[in-house]
C-alpha positions as CSV (number, residue, x, y, z in Angstrom):
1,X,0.0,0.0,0.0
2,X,2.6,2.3,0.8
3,X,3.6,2.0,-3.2
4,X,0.3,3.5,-3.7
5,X,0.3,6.0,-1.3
6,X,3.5,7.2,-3.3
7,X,2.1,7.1,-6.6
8,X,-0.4,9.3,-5.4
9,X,1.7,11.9,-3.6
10,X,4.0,12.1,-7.2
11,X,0.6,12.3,-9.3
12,X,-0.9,15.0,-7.2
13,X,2.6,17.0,-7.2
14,X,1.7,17.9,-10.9
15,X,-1.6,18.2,-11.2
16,X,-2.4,22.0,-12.3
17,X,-5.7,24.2,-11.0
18,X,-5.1,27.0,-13.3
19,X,-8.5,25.9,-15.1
20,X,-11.0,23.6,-13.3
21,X,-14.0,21.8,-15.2
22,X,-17.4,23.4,-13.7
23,X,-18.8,20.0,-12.7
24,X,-16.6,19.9,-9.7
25,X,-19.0,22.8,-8.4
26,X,-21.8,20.5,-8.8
27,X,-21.1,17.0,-7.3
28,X,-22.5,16.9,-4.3
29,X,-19.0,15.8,-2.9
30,X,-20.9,14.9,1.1
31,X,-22.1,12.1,-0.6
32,X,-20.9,8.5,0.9
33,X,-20.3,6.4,-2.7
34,X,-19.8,8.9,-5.5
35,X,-19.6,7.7,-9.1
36,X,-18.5,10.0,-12.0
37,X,-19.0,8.6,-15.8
38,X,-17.5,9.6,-19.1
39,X,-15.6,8.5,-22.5
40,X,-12.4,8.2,-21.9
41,X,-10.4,11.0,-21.8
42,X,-12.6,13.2,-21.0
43,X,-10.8,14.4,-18.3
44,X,-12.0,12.2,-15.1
45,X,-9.0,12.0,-13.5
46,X,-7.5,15.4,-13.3
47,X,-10.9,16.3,-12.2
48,X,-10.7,14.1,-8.8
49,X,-7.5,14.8,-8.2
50,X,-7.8,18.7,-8.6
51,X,-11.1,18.3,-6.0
52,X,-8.2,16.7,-3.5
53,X,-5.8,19.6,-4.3
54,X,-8.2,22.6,-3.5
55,X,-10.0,21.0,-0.7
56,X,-8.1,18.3,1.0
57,X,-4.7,18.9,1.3
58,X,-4.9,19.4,5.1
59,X,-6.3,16.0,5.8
60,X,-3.9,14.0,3.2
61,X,-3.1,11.2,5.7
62,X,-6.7,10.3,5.5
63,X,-6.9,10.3,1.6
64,X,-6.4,8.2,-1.1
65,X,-6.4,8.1,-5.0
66,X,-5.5,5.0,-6.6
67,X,-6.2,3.5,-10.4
68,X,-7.6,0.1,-10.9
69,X,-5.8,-0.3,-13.7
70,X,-2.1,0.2,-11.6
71,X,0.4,-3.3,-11.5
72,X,-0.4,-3.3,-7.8
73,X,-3.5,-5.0,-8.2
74,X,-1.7,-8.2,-10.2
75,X,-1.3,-9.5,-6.5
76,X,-3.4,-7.6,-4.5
77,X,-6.8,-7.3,-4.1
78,X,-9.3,-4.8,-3.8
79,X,-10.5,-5.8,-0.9
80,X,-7.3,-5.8,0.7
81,X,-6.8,-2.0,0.1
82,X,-10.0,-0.9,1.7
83,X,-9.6,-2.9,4.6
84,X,-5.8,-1.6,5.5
85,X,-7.0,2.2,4.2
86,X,-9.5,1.6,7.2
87,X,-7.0,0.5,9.4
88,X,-5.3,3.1,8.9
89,X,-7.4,5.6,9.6
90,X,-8.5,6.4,5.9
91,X,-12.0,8.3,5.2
92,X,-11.8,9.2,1.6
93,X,-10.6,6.7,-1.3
94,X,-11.0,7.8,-4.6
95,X,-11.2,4.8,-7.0
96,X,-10.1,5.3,-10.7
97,X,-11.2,3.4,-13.8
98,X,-12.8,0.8,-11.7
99,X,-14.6,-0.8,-14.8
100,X,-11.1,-2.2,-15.1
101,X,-11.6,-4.8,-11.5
102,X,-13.5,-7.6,-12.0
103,X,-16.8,-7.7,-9.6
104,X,-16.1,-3.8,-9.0
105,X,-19.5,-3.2,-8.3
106,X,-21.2,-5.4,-6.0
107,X,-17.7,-4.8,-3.7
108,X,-18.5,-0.9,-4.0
109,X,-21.4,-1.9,-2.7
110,X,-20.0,-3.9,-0.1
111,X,-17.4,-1.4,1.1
112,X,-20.7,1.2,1.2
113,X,-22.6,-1.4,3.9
114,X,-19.4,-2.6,5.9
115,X,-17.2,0.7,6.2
116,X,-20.1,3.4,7.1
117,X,-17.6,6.1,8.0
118,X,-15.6,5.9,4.5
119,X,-16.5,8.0,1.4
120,X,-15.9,6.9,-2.1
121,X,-15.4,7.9,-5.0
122,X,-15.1,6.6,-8.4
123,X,-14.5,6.9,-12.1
124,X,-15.4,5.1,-14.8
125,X,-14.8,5.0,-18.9
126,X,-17.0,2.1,-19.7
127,X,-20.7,3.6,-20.2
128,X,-21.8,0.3,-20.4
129,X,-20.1,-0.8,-17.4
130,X,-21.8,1.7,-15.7
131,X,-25.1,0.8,-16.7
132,X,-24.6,-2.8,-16.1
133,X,-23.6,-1.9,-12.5
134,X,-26.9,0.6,-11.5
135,X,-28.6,-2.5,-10.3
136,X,-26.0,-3.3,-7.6
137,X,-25.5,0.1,-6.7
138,X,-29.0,1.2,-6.4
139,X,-30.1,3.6,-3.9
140,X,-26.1,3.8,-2.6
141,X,-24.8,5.9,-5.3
142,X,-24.6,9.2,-6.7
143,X,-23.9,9.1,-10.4
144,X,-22.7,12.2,-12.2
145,X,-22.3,12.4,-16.3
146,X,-19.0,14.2,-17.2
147,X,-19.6,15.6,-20.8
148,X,-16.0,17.7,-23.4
149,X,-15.7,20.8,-22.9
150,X,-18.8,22.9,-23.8
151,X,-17.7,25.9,-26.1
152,X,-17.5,28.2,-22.8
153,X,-14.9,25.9,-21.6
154,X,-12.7,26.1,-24.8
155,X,-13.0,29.6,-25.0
156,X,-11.9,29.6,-21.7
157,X,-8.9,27.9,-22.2
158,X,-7.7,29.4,-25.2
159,X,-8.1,32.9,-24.1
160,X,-6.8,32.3,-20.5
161,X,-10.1,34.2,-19.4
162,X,-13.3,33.3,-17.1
163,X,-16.4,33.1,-18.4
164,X,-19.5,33.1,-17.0
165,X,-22.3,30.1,-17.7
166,X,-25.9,30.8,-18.7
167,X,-28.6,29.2,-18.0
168,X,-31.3,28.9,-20.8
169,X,-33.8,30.8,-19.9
170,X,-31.1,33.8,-19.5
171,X,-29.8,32.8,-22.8
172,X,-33.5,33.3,-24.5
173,X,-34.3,36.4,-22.5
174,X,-30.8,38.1,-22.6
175,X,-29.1,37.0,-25.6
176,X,-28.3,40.2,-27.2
177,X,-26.9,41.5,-23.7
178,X,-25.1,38.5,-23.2
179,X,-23.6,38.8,-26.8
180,X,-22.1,42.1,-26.5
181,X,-20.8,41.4,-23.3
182,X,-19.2,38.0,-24.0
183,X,-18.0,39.9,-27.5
184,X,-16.4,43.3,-26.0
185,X,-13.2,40.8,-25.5
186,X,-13.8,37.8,-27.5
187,X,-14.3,37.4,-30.9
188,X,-16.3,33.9,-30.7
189,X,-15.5,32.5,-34.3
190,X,-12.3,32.8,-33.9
191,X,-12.6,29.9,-32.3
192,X,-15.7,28.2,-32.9
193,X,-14.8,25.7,-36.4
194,X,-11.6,25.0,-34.1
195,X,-13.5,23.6,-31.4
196,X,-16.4,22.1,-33.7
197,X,-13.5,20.1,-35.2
198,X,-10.8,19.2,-32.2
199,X,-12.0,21.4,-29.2
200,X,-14.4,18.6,-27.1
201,X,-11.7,16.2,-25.7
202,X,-9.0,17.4,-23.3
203,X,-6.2,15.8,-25.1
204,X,-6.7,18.5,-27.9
205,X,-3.9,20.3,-25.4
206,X,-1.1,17.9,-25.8
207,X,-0.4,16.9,-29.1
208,X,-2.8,18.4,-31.2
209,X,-1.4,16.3,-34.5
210,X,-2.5,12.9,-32.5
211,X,-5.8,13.8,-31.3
212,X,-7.8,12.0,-34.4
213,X,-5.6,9.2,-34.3
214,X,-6.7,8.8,-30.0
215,X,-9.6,9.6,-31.1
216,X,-9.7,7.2,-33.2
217,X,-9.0,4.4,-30.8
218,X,-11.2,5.6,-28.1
219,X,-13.9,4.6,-30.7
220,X,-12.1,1.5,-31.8
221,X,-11.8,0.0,-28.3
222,X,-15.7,1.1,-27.4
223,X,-17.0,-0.8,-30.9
224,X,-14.2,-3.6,-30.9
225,X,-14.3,-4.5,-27.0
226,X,-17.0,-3.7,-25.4
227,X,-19.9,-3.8,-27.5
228,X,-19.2,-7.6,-28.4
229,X,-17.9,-8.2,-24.3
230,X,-21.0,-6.7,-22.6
231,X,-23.8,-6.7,-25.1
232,X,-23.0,-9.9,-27.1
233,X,-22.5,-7.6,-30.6
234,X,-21.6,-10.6,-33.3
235,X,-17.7,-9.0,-33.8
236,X,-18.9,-9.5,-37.7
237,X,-20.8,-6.6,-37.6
238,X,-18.8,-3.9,-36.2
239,X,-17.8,-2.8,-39.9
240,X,-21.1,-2.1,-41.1
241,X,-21.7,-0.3,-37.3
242,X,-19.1,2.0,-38.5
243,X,-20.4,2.4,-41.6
244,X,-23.8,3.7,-39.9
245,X,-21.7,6.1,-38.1
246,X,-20.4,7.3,-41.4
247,X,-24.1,7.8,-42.6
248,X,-25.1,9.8,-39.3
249,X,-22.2,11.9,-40.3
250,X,-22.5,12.4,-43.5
251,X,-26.7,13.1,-43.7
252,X,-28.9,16.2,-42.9
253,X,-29.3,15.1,-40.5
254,X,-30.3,11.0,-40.0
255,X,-33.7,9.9,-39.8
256,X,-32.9,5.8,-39.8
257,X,-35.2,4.3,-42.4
258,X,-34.9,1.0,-40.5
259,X,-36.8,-1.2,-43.8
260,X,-33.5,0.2,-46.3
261,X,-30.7,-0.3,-43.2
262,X,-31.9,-3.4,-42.7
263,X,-31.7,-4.7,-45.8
264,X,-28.7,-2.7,-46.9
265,X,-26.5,-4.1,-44.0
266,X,-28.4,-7.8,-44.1
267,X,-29.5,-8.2,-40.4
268,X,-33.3,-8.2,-39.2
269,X,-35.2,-5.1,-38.0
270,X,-34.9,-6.2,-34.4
271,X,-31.0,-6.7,-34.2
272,X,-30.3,-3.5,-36.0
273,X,-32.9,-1.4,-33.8
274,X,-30.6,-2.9,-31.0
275,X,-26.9,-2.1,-32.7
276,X,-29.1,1.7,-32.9
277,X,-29.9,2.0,-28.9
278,X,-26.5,0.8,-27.9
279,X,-24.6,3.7,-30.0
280,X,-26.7,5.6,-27.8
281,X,-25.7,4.0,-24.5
282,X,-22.1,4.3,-25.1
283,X,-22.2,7.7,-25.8
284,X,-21.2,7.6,-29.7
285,X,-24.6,9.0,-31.0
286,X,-28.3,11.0,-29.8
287,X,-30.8,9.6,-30.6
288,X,-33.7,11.8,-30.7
289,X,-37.2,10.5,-30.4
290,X,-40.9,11.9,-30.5
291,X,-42.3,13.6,-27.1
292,X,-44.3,11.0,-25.4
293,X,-42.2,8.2,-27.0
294,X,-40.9,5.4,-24.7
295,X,-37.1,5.1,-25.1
296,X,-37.1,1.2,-25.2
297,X,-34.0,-0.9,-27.1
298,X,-36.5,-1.6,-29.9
299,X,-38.0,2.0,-30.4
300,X,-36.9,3.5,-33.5
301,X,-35.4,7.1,-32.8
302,X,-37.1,9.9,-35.6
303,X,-33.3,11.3,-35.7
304,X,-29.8,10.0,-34.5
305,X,-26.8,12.3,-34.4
306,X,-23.2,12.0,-33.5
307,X,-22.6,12.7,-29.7
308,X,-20.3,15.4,-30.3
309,X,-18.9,17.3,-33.8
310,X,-15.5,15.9,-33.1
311,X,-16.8,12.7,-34.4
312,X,-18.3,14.1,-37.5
313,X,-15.2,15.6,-38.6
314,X,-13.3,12.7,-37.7
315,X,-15.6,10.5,-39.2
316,X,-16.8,12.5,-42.6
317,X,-13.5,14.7,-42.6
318,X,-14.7,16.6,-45.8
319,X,-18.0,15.4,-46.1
320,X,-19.2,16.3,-43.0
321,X,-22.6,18.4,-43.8
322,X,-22.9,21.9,-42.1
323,X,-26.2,21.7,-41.2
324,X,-25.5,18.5,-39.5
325,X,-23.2,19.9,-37.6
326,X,-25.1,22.8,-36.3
327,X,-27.7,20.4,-34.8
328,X,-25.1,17.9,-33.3
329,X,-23.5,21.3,-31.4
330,X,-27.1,22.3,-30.4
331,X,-28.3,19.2,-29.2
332,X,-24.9,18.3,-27.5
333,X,-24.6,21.5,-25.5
334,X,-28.2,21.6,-24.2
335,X,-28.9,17.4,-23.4
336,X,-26.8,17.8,-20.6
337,X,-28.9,20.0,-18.2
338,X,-32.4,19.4,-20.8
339,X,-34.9,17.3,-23.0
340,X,-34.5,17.1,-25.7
341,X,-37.4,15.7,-28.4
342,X,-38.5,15.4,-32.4
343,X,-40.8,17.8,-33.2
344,X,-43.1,18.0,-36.6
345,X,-42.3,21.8,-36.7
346,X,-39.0,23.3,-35.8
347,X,-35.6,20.9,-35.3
348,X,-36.1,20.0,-31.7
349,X,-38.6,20.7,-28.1
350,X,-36.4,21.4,-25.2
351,X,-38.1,20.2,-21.8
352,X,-41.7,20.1,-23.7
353,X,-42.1,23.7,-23.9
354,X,-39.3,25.4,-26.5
355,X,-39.0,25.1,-30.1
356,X,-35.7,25.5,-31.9
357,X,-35.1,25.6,-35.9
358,X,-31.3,25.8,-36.4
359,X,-30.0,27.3,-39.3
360,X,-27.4,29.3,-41.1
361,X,-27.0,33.5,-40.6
362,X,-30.8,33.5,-43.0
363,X,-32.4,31.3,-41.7
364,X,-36.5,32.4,-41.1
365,X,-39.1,31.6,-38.8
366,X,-41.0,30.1,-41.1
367,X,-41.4,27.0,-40.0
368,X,-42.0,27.8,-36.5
369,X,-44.0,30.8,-37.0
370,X,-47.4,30.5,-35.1
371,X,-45.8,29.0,-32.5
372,X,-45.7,30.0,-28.7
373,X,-41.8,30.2,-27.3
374,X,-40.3,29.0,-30.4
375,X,-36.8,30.6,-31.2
376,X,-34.5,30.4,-34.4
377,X,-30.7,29.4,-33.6
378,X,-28.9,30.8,-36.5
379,X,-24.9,29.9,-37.1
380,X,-22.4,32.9,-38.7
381,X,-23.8,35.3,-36.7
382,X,-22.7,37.7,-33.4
383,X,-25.6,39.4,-32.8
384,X,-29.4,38.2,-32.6
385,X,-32.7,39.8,-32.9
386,X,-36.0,39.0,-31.0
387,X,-36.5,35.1,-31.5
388,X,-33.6,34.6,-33.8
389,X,-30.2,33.6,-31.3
390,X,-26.9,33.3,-32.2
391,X,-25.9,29.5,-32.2
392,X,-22.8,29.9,-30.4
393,X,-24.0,31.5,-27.2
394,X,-25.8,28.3,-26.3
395,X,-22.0,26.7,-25.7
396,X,-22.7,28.7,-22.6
397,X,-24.4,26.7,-20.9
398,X,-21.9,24.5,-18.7
């Protein structure tokens, strides 16, 4: 243990709070068994360990980090750690990548019922480990959803400034305040394509010429591995997957004609309606369905997106439609605190009440007009008028 203990001491030497994710301001870090989800890379780990920097530094002695994925674990157990941490007079353990220890979650749970004076806290990269694991952790822990960086958070970086985060209803109230304000020191398309194409994953920041090639793998090891490991995908079938995700990319946007994909990539309606609710579980695509719709495995979605626009470009490169991506930025900056549904008129309904079209710098309301609350979100532009808001300013939102 005391190899661990020095692994951790070395790894929190480094670790920089010059810019902290705004998530870490709303964990609820009282909590007993914490959990905190996201793709890999998404910037997990420096979180944790800059929440033990800025708050627990005077209590070290009673705090541990530690990966699951660390050589220790070849002859120890997990077991073993918790017990001597107690023993010692530990009251926090943090627990990285613990999708990576066999029978992680019903021990969680154990360690929850038997040591009612620790707290814990964990990470995982496996979506679908996660989900597997809700049963056995049911009603013991708090699960938080890390998302990229929202367009605020970029900005934020590259211009070494703080900016504040809106909440919607400012955003559709406010919006031409809030645009001159944000715009007396920032120019935001300066940076905007950047971050559509690279700016959602933190390891944008180290080697910028490698990111599609991780990214890349990240994708490669969630289709390869553990699609086929935890939801029994046949491994023959992972080609045409990615070829789906090459459609979603490539269309304006995707509304899955399951009769045609069917056919087209020769399996039956109910196996490929499956393949279409697992992207969505392991956080590869949105799928967007109907308001009042059950979200069920066999439930057709009315549209599916990429999860990010980081994908699209990676995936389309060139082809990538515009449009597309304007909706993939939209939807992924609002799903994390909203609803987000179809809707017959309009693009999407946020939380049953809002109507968005999204469009380019001309876009009318034409298609929403007679509507209550409905708003256009038009790209290539600073300023907005009345209903019509600029797309960017929703990136402001976490």
């Amino acid at each position: 243990m005391e190899d661990l203990i020095q692994q951790f001491q070395q790894r929190l030497r480094y670790i920089k709070t010059d810019f902290v994710r705004h998530i870490i301001n709303e964990i609820n870090w009282d909590a007993r068994l914490i959990g905190i989800k996201g793709a890999r890379g998404i910037g997990k780990t420096t979180l944790i360990l800059q929440y033990i920097k800025l708050n627990l530094m005077d209590q070290l002695d009673k705090v541990l980090y530690v990966s699951l994925d660390t050589v220790w674990f070849n002859t120890h157990t997990l077991f073993e750690l918790v017990k001597n941490f107690d023993q010692k007079g530990g009251k926090i353990l943090f627990l990285d990548e613990v999708h990576k220890y066999e029978g992680w979650a019903q021990l969680l749970k154990n360690f929850y019922d038997d040591y009612p004076e620790m707290k814990i806290v964990f990470t995982g990269s496996s979506l679908l480990e996660i989900l597997n694991a809700r049963a056995d952790l049911s009603r013991r822990a708090v699960i938080y959803k890390m998302q990229g960086f929202s367009f605020r958070e970029f900005l934020s970086l590259e211009t070494k400034q703080t900016l504040p985060i809106y909440t919607l209803d400012q955003i559709l109230r406010e919006h031409l305040t809030l645009s001159h304000e944000i715009t007396t020191d920032i120019r935001p398309f300066q940076y905007f394509e950047n971050y559509l194409t690279y700016g959602y994953y933190p390891y944008y920041q180290e080697q910028l010429d490698l990111y599609n090639l991780r990214l890349t793998e990240v994708i490669n090891m969630i289709l390869e591995i553990e699609l086929p490991l935890l939801r029994n995908v046949d491994i023959a079938y992972i080609s045409k997957i990615k070829q789906l995700l090459l459609i979603i990319a490539e269309s304006v946007p995707f509304s899955p004609n399951i009769a045609k994909l069917s056919e087209k990539m020769g399996i039956n309606r109910s196996t490929l309606l499956s393949y279409i609710h697992y992207l969505d579980e392991i956080g590869l695509t949105r799928n967007i369905f109907k308001v009042g719709e059950g979200i069920s495995i066999l439930q057709k979605p009315s549209k599916m997106y990429l999860e990010n626009t980081n994908l699209a470009f990676l995936l389309a490169r060139e082809n990538a439609s515009k449009g597309t991506l304007r909706e993939t930025f939209f939807a992924n900056q609002l799903i994390y605190k909203h609803r987000l549904n179809y809707t017959d008129k309009g693009d999407f309904m946020v939380d049953e009440k809002y109507t968005f079209e999204i469009g380019g710098k001309d876009k009318s309301d034409k298609q929403i007009q007679g509507l209550n609350n409905a708003y256009v979100v038009a790209d290539d532009i600073e300023f907005g008028f009345q209903n019509k808001i600029p797309l960017w300013l929703f990136g402001f939102m976490y």
